[in-house]
N, C-alpha and C positions, 0 to 999 in steps of 0.2 A: 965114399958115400957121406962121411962125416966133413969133408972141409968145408961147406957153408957153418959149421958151427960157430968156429976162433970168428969169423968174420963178423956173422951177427951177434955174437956174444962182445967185441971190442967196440963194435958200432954203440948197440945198446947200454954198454958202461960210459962210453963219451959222451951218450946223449944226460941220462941219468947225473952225472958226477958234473957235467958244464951247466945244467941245470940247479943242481945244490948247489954248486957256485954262483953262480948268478944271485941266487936268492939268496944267498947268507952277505954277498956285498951288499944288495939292495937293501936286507934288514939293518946290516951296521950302519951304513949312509942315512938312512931314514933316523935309527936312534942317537943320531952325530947331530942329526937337525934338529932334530926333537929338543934333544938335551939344550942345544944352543938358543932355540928361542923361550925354553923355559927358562934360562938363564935369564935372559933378556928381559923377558916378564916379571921375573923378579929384582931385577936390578931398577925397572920402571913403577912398581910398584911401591909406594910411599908405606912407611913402616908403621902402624898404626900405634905402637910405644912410645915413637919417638916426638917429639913438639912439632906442629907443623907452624906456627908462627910465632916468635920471642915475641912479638909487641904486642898481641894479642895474651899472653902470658904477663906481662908485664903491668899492664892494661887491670889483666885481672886481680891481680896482686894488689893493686893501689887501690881496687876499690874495697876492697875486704879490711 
C-alpha cells in the first residue's frame, strides 16, 4: 500500500534540492558580475584627491 511513497518522496527531493541548486549558482554567477563591473566602475572612475592636470597646477602656482 505504501510503495508510491520512496517514489514521490525521491522525486520531490530531486525536484526541491536541483532547484536550490540552480539558484545558489545563479546567485554566485550574478554576484561574480556584480562584483566585476563594480570593479570596473571603479577602476574608470577618476579619484577626486588625486590632481587631474600638472599644468593646470602649475599654471596655478605661478600666478600666486
Amino acid at each position: 500500500m505504501y510503495d508510491w511513497f520512496p517514489i514521490v518522496f525521491i522525486v520531490f527531493k530531486v525536484v526541491v534540492l536541483g532547484t536550490g541548486m540552480f539558484f545558489a549558482i545563479k546567485w554566485h554567477h550574478d554576484q561574480a558580475k556584480k562584483d566585476a563591473q563594480d570593479k570596473r566602475d571603479a577602476e574608470a572612475k577618476p579619484d577626486p584627491q588625486a590632481p587631474q592636470d600638472r599644468n593646470a597646477q602649475q599654471d596655478d602656482q605661478r600666478e600666486a
